[in-house]
N, C-alpha and C positions, 0 to 999 in steps of 0.2 A: 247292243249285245245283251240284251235283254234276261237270257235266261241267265248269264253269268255273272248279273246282276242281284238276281234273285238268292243267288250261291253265299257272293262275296258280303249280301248286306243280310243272312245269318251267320249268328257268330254261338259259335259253341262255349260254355261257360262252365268246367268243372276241376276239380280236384281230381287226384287219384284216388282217393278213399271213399267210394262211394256215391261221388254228388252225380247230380242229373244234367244235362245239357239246356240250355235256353237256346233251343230254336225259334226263332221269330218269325216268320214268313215276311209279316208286313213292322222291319225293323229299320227306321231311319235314319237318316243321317244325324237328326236331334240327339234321338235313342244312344247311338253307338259315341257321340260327344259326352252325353253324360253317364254314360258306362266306364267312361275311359279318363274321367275328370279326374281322380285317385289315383293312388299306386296300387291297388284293392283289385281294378281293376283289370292294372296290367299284367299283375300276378296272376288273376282268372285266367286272363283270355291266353297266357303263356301254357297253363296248364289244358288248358281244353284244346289246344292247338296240339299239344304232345298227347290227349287221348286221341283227339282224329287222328292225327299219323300213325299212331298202333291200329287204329282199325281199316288205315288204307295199307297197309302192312299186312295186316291180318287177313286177307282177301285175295279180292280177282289181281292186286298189283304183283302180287307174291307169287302168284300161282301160272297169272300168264306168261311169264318168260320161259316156266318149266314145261307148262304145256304144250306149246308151239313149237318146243325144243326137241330133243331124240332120247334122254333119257327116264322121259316120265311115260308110261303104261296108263289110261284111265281105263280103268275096269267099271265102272257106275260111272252109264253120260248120260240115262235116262232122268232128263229133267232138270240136268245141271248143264246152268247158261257157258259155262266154259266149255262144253264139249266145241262151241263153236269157233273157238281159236284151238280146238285140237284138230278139227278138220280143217283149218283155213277157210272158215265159211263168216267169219266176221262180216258183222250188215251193220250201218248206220243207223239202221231204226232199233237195234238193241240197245235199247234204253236200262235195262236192266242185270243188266252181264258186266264183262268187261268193259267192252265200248264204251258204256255209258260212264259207269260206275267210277273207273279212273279217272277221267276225265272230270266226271264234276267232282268227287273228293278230291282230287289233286287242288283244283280250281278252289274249294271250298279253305283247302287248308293255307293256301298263300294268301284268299282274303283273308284269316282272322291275322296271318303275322303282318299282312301289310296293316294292316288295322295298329297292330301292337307300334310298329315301325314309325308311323305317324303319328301317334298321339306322344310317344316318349319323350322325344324333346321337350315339349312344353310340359310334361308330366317335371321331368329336371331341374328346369326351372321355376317349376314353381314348390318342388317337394328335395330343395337342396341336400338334405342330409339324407335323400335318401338315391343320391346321385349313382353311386356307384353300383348299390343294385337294381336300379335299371337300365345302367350301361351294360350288366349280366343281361338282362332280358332282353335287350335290344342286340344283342351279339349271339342268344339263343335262335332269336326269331330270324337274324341272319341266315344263321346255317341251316334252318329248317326252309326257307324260301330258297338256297342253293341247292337244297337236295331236291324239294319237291319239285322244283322247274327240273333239272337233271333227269329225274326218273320220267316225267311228264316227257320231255323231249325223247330218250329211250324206247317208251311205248308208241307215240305219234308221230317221230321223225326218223328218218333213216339215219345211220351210225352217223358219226363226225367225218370219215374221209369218206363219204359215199361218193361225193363232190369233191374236186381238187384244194376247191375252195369253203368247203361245208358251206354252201351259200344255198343249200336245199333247206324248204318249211323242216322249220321245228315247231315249238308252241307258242302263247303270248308271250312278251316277256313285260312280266305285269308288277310293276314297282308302287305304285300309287291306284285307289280305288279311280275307276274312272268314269265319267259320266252316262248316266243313264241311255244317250241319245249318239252317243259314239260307236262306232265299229269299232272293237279290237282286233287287231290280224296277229296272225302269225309273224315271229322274227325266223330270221334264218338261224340256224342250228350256229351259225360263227356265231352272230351277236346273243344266242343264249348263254354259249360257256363265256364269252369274252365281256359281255358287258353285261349280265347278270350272275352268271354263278361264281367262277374266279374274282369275280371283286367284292361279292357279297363272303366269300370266306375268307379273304384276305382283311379284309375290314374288322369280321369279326376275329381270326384270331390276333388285329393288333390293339381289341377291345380286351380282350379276356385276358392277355399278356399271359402270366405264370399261374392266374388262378386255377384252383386245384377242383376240376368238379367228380361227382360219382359218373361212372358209365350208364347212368340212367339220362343223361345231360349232355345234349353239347359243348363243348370243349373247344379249347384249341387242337388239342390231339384227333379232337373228331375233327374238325375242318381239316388239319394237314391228310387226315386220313381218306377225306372224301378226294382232295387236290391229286391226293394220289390217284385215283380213279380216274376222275376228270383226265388226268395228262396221262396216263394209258390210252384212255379215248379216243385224246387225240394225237396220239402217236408221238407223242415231244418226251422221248425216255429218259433226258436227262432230268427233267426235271420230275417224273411219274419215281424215279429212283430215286432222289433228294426225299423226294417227301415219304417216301417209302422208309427208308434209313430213319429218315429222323423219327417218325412213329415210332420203328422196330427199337431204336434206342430208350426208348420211354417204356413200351409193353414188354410184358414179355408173353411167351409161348404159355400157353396153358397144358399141364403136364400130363404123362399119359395116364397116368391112375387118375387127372380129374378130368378128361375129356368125356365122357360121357354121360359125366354128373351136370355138368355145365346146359345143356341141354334137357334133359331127363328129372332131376333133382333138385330142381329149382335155385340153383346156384352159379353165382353170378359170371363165372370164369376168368382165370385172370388177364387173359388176352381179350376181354371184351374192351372195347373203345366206344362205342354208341350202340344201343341195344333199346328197344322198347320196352317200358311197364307193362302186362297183360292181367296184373291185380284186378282182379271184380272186372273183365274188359272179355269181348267176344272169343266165340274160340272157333273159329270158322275154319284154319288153317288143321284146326285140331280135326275138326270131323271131315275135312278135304283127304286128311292122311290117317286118319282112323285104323290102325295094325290091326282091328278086330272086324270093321268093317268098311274095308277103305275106300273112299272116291277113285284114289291115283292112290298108284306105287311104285316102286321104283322098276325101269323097264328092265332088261334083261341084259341090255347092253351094258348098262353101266356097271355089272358084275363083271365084267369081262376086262376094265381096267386094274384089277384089284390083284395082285401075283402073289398077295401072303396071305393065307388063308386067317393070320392070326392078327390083321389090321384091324386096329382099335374102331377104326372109321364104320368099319364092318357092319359093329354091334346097334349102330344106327339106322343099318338096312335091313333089320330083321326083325321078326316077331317070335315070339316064344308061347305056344298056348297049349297046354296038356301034352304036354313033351312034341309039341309038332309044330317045326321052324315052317315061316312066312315070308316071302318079299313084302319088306314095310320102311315106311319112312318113319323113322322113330322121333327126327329132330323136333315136332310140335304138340309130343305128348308126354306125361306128366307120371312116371312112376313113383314116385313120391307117396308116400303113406300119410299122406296130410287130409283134412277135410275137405269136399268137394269144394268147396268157396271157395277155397285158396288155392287150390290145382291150378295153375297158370304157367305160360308159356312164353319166353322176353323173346323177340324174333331179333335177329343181329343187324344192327344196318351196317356197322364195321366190326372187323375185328383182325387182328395180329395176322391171324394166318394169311388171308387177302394182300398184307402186305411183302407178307414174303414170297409170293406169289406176283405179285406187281413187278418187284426189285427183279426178280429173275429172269420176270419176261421182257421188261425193259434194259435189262444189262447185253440179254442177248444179244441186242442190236449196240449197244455200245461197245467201241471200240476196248480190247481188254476184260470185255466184262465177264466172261463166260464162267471163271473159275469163281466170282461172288453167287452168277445163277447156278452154279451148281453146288454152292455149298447150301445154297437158301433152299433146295431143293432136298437136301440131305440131309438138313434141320425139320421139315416136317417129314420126313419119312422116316426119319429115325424115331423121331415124337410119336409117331402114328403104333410103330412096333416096338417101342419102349427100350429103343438101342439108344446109342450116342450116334452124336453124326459120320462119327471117323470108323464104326463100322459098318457105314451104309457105301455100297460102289455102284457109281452109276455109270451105266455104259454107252458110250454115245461119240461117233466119229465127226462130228460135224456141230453148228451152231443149228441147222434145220433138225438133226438130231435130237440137239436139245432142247429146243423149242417147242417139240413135241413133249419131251418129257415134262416140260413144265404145265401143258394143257393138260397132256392125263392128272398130273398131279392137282392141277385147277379142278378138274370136273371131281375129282375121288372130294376136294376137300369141300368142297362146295357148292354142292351138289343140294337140291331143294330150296336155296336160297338168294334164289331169284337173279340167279348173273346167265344163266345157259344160253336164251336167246341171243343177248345181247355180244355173250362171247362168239358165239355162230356169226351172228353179223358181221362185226365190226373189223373178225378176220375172215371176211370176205371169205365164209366157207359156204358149202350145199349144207341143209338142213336133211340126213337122211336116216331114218330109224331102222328098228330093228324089225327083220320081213314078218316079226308075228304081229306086229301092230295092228291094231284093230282101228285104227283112224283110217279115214277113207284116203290121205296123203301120204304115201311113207316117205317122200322126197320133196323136196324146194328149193330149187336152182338161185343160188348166188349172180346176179341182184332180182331181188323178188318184191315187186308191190306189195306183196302178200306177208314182207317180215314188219309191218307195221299197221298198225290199229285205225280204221277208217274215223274221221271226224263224227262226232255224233248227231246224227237226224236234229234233236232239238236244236241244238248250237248250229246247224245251217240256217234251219227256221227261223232262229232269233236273232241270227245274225249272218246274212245273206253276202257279205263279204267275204267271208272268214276265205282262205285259201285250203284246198281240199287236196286228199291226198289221191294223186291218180291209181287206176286200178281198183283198187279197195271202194272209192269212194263214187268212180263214172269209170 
């Protein structure tokens, strides 16, 4: 597997403050031993590991679940590699686009934390007293190896119950660097969550125990918060609820007079739980959604969930320019009256609202639960129009009733932040937009080849085992 070799033996080397990446092409095994011989270096390669995951965040990862989805509009595809997952025209040989791009950043980013992963023991060992902060680091790089396989499997694999048994290709599931002369294959989508992600966040949060990090840092609160995903996934509500709750107990709601500063003003929100640095870092997402001259905007549909014209959420889907309102995504741009250099933009990879969002739609299904999903319902709708919850009524004869209301409320809150595809999938819905859509697909039948990402041309080439995905890929 040659070229994911090439991936895994550079290693990105930076701070947030400016520093530069050491890419190496021809960097070896010698190399990355005496890179890693310190605590100097564990510290680097933790930090350069969290600038790539901002800039695989910052991009085609972010961007394709929305585009493939029904509520993003591309208005500007001339020239831009994502039109190609708005038309469902994804090719192998895009090397350069999504295809490619995910695939080797993802790959890129589990080599530097596997890197981290292996050398810390002996790092422990031999640097005692400085034990316990690299039991931090090694519980960071955990949960950044649970998310990246997760997201990785999302774009490459079909959902979790695609299969009775999720025993359909997911991705590698790559715990150790492995030798140059081996094939790596694909694991099935079970042994990704089961014997890579759920044990890798389990570990790490009984590493970090009660320590207290910023939202710029993995946590325990971020791993219980990813768990909760993960078991939405895979349909196990009780426990997607458990960890739900237990977040919702720690965070709270970010309030309606700061919901839109939180996004827009460079401020940190209080409901953030794991959120990217974008300091001195790309802003790719920024010119994707540009409210002055946009790539993508928000489609027409997604207005049509909205029944109060005075929803906070609102002010995220519009532009303001010489008194003349625009459909805009506002979540990755930067009103702030600050110096261009520090105009920056933290993209969310958790946060509060998602959990009560989770809680809801997993209670549904549990027996009794309906009156917690509806009040967790009525906690951001009330948030969103600046009521309390007890004057929110929501009307609904049935649990399918409210099941529904909880997705509209999913898509209002969530909306550009890379969950749409995957929510399409995974309840086994049709993928179908709005008739002014200017994609050449306005529809896609539930189960579809076509809701996941072909293998990429080089990685067949290099590695001639690998298991491909039908349809997309022959």
């Amino acid at each position: 597997m040659r070229r994911i070799y090439k991936i895994l033996f550079w290693i990105a080397l930076a701070g947030f403050q400016g520093c530069s990446f050491l890419e190496v092409e021809k960097f070896g095994k010698s190399d990355i031993e005496t890179f890693f011989s310190d605590v100097d270096g564990l510290r680097s390669g933790l930090a350069g590991s969290y600038r790539l995951l901002y800039n695989f965040y910052d991009g085609e990862f972010s961007e394709y679940p929305e585009v493939a989805a029904d509520m993003l509009y591309l208005s500007n595809s001339e020239g831009v590699s994502i039109a190609d997952q708005y038309n469902y025209t994804s090719d192998p040989a895009q090397e350069t686009g999504a295809v490619g791009y995910i695939w080797r950043d993802g790959l890129e980013i589990i080599g530097n934390v596997n890197n981290i992963l292996q050398y810390a023991p002996d790092l422990k060992e031999k640097y005692p007293g400085n034990a316990a902060e690299i039991e931090l680091i090694r519980a960071q790089a955990l949960y950044i190896r649970a998310l990246v396989h997760l997201n990785l499997c999302c774009c490459y694999g079909q959902h979790y119950t695609y299969t009775p048994d999720a025993s359909h290709w997911g991705v590698p599931n790559l715990s150790i660097l492995p030798s140059a002369n081996d094939p790596v294959l694909r694991a099935s989508v079970y042994d990704v969550y089961n014997k890579r992600i759920i044990p890798d966040l389990e570990e790490a949060i009984g590493i970090f125990g009660s320590t207290t990090m910023d939202c710029y840092h993995a946590s325990a609160t971020a791993c219980e918060a990813l768990l909760a995903r993960v078991y939405l996934y895979m349909e196990q509500w009780q426990k997607a609820s458990d960890y739900a709750t237990t977040v919702i107990a720690k965070v709270p709601l970010t309030s309606y007079e700061n919901y839109v500063n939180m996004y827009v003003n460079i401020e940190t929100g209080s409901e953030a739980i794991f959120r990217l640095n974008g300091f001195r870092a790309s802003k790719d997402l920024w010119k994707f959604y540009d409210p002055v001259s946009p790539i993508a905007r928000p489609a027409d549909t997604l207005y049509t969930f909205f029944d109060q014209p005075d929803d906070i959420r609102l002010e995220l889907l519009y532009a303001t320019k010489d008194e003349v309102k625009t459909k805009a995504c506002r979540k990755f741009y930067v009103a702030k009256d600050v110096v261009e250099d520090d105009k920056h933009y933290d993209p969310f990879v958790s946060r509060v609202s998602e959990m009560y969002l989770i809680r809801a739609e997993a209670n549904c299904y549990l027996p009794g639960g309906e009156t917690t999903a509806a009040n967790d319902i009525k906690a951001l709708q009330a948030r969103a129009l600046g009521k309390q919850p007890s004057e929110i009524n929501l009307v609904y004869s049935s649990v399918e009733d409210l099941l529904k209301l909880v997705e509209k409320e999913r898509i209002k809150e969530l909306c550009f932040e890379g969950h749409r595809l995957f929510d399409i999938t995974r309840k086994k819905q049709n993928m179908v937009r709005e008739s002014s859509t200017n994609s050449i697909v306005k529809i896609k039948t539930y189960p579809n080849d076509w809701f996941v990402l072909p293998i990429p041309m080089d990685e067949i080439e290099a590695n001639p085992e690998i298991q491909l995905n039908p349809g997309v890929n022959y």
